[in-house]
C-alpha beads as a LAMMPS data file, in Angstrom:
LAMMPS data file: protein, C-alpha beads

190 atoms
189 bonds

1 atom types
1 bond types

-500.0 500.0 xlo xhi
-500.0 500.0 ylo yhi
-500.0 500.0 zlo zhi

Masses

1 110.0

Atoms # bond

1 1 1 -152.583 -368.514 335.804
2 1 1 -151.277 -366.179 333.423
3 1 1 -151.786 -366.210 328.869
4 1 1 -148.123 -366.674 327.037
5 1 1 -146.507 -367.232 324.224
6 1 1 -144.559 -370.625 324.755
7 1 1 -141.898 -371.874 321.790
8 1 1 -143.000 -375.558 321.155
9 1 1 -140.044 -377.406 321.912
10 1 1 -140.684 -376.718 325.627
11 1 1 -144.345 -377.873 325.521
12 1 1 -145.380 -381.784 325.703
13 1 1 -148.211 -383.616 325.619
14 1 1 -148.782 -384.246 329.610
15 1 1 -148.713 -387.692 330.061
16 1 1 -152.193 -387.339 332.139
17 1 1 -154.032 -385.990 329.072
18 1 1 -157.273 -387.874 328.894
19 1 1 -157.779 -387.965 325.220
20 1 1 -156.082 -391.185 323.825
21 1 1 -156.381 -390.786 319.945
22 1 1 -156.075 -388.204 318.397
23 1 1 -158.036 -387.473 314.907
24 1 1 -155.729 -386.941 311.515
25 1 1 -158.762 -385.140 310.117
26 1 1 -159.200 -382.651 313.556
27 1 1 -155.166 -382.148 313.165
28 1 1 -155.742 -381.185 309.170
29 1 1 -158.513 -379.197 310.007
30 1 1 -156.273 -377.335 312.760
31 1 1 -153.485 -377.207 310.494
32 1 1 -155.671 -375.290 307.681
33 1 1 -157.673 -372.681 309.732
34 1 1 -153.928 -372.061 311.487
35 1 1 -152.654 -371.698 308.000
36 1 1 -155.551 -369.764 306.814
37 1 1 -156.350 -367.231 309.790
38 1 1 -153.566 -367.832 312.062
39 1 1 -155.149 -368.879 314.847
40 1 1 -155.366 -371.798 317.449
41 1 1 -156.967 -371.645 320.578
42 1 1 -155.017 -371.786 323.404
43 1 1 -153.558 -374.618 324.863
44 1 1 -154.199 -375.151 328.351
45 1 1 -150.824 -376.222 330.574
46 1 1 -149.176 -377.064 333.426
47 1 1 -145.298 -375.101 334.099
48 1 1 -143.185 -377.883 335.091
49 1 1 -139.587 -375.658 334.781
50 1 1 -138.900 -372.347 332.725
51 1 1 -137.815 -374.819 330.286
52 1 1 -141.038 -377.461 330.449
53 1 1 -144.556 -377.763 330.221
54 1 1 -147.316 -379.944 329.899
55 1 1 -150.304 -379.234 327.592
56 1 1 -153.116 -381.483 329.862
57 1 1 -156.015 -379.671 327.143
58 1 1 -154.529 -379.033 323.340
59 1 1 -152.621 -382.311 322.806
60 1 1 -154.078 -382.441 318.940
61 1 1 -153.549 -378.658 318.437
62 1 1 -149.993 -379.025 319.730
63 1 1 -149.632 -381.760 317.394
64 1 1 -150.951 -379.818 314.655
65 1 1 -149.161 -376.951 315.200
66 1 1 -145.661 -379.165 315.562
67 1 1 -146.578 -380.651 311.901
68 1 1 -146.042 -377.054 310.091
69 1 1 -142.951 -376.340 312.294
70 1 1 -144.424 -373.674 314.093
71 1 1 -142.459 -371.484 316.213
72 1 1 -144.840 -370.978 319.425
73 1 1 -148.576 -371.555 320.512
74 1 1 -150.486 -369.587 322.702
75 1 1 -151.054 -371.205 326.139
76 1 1 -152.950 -370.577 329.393
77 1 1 -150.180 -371.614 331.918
78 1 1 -151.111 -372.897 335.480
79 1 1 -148.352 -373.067 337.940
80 1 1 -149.772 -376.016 339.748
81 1 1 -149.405 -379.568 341.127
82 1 1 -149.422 -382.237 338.884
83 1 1 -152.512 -383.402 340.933
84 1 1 -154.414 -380.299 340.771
85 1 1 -153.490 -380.209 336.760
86 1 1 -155.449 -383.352 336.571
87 1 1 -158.325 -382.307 338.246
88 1 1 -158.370 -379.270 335.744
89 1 1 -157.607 -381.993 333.014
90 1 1 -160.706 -383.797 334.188
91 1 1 -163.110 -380.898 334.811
92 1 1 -161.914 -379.897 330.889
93 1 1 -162.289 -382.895 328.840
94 1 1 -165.476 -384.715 331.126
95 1 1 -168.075 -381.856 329.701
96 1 1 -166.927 -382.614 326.067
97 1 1 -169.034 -384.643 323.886
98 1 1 -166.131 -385.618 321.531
99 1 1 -164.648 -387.655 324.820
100 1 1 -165.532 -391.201 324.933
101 1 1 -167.474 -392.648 328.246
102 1 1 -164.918 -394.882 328.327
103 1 1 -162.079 -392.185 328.039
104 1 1 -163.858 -390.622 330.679
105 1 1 -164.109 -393.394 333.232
106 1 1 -160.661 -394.573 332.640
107 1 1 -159.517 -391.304 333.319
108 1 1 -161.807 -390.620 336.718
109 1 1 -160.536 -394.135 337.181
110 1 1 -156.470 -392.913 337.014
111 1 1 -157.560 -389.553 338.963
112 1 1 -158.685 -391.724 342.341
113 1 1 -155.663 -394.025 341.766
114 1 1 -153.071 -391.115 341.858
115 1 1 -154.835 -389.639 344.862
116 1 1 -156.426 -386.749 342.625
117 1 1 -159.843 -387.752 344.239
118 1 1 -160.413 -390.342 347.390
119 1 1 -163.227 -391.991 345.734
120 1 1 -166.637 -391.505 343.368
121 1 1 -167.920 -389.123 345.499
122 1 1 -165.103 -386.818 345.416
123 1 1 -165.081 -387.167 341.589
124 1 1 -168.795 -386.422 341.166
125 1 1 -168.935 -383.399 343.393
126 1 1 -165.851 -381.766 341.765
127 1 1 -167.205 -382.829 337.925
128 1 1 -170.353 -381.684 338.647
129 1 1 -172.000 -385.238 338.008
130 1 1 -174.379 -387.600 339.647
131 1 1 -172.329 -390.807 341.539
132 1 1 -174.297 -392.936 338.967
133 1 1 -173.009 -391.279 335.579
134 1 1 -169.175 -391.652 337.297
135 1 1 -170.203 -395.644 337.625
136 1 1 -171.326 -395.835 334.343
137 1 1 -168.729 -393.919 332.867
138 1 1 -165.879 -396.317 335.068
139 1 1 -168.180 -399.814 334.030
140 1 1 -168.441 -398.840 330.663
141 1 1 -164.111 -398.018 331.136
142 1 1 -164.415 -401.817 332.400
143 1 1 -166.219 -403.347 329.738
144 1 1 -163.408 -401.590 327.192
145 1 1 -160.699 -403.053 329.098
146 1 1 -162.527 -407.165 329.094
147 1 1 -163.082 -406.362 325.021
148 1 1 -159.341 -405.643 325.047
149 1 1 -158.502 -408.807 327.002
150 1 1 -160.802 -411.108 326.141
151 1 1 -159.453 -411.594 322.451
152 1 1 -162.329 -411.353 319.406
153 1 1 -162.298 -415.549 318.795
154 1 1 -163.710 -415.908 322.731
155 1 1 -167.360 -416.124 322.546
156 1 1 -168.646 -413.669 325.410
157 1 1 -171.526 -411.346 324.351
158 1 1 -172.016 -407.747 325.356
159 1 1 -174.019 -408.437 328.480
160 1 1 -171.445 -411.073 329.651
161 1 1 -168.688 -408.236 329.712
162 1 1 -171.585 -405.679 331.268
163 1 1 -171.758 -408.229 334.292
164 1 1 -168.233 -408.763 334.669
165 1 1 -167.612 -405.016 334.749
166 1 1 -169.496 -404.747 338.230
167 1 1 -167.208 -407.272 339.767
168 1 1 -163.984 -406.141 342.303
169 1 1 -160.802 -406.162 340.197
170 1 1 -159.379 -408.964 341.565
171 1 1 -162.639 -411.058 340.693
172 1 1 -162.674 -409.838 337.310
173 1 1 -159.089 -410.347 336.515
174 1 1 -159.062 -414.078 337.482
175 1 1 -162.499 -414.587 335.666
176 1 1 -160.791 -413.328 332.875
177 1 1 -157.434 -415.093 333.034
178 1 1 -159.671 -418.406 333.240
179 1 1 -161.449 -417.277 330.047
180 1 1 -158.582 -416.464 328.243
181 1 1 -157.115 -419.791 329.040
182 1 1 -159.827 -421.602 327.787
183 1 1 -159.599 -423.043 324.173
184 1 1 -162.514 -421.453 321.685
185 1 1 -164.315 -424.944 321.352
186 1 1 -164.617 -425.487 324.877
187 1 1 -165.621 -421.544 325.535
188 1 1 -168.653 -422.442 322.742
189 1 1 -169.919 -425.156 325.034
190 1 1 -169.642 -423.407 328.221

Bonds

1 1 1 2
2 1 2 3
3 1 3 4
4 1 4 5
5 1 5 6
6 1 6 7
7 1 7 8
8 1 8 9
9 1 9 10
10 1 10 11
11 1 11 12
12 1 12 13
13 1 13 14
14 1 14 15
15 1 15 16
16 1 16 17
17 1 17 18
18 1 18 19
19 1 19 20
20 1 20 21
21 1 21 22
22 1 22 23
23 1 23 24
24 1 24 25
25 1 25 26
26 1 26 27
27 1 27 28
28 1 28 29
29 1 29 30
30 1 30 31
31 1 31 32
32 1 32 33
33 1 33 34
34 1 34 35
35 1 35 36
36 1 36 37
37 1 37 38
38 1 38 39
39 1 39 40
40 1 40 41
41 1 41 42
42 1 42 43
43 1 43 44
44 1 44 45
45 1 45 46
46 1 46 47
47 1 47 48
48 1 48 49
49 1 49 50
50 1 50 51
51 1 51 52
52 1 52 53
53 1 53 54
54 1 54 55
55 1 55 56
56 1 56 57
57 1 57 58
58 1 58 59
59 1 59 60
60 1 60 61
61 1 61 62
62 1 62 63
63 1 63 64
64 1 64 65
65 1 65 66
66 1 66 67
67 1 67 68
68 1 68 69
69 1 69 70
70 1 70 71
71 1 71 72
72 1 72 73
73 1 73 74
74 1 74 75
75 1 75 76
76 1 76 77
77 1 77 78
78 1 78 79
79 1 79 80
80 1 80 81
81 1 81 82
82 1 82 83
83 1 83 84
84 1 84 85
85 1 85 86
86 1 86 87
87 1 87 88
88 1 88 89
89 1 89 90
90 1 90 91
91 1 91 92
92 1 92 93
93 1 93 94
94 1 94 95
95 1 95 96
96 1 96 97
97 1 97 98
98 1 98 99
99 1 99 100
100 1 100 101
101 1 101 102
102 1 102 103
103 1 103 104
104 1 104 105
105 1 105 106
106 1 106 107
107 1 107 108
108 1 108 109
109 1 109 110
110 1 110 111
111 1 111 112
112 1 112 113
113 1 113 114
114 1 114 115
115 1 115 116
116 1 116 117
117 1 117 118
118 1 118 119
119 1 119 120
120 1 120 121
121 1 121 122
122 1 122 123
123 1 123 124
124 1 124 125
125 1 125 126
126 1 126 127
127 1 127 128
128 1 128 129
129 1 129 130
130 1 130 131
131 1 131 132
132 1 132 133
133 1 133 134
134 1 134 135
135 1 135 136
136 1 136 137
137 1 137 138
138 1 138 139
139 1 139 140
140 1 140 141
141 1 141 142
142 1 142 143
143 1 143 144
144 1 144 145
145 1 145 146
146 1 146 147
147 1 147 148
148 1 148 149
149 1 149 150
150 1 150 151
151 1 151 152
152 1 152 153
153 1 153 154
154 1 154 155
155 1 155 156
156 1 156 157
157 1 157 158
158 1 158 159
159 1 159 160
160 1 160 161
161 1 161 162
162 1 162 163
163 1 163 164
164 1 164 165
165 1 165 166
166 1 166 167
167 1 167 168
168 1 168 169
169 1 169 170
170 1 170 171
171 1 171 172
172 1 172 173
173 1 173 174
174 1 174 175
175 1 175 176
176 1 176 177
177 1 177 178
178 1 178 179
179 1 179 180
180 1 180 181
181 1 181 182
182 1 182 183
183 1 183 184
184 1 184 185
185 1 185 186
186 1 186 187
187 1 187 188
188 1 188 189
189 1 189 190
């Protein structure tokens, strides 16, 4: 790990970066106290080539700092795996508030999918949570993902989607490809 300099048109917004919206007021408010007192706190990211890197913590100062053309931000640079940058990515964003459950859960989610973590377990010791806040963080991931399929006009309450969260994916995916097929009168009978 070493601090640098790095000229922004070699940094990128790691495609593993948890944080999937990004606030036009937080960028502003980067933007001004940048403008104001020249500062930004560091950006946290992976060396991919003397040419690349990946900002896996900082996406929305990056952003903010690419806005008024700056020249270079500071970063904390890990010369690491992609896998062990997303473990850092997750042990970063996981203790912020600002990070949705959801956001979090999808993410631990990706992690054990890309071989970051074997399962829960793994996740929990390394974030420092219980087992249980990991599952509720993943069902609550879950429950985003059925309000996303399962358009507005289907009539399924809150608790509905809670339940349907718990089920194995390929359960869940043909429950919901039945509900989607469904037409909205029939759905208000069932």
């Amino acid at each position: 790990m070493k601090i640098a300099w790095i000229p922004l048109k070699y940094l990128k917004i790691a495609d593993y970066n948890p944080r999937e919206a990004r606030s036009p007021e937080i960028i502003q408010a980067i933007i001004e106290t940048y403008r104001k007192n020249g500062l930004v706190k560091p950006l946290l990211a992976r060396k991919v080539s003397n040419t690349e890197y990946e900002v896996f913590d900082g996406g929305t100062r990056l952003e903010a700092l690419q806005k008024i053309n700056a020249e270079k931000a500071p970063c904390v640079v890990y010369e690491v795996s992609r896998k062990e940058a997303m473990k850092l990515a997750a042990i970063v964003h996981t203790n912020r508030e600002d990070l949705t459950i959801a956001e979090k859960g999808k993410y631990v989610l990706r992690c054990i999918n890309e071989g970051v973590w074997k399962n829960i377990s793994e996740a929990a010791k390394d974030l420092g949570f219980s087992r249980q806040t990991i599952h509720e963080w993943i069902k609550e991931a879950r429950i985003q993902e059925l309000e996303a399929t399962i358009s507005k006009t289907k009539v399924i309450d809150k608790e509905v989607k809670k339940k349907l969260a718990s089920f194995p994916k390929p359960a869940r995916k043909k429950i919901v490809e039945t509900i989607t097929s469904i037409d909205n009168k029939m759905m208000e009978k069932v």
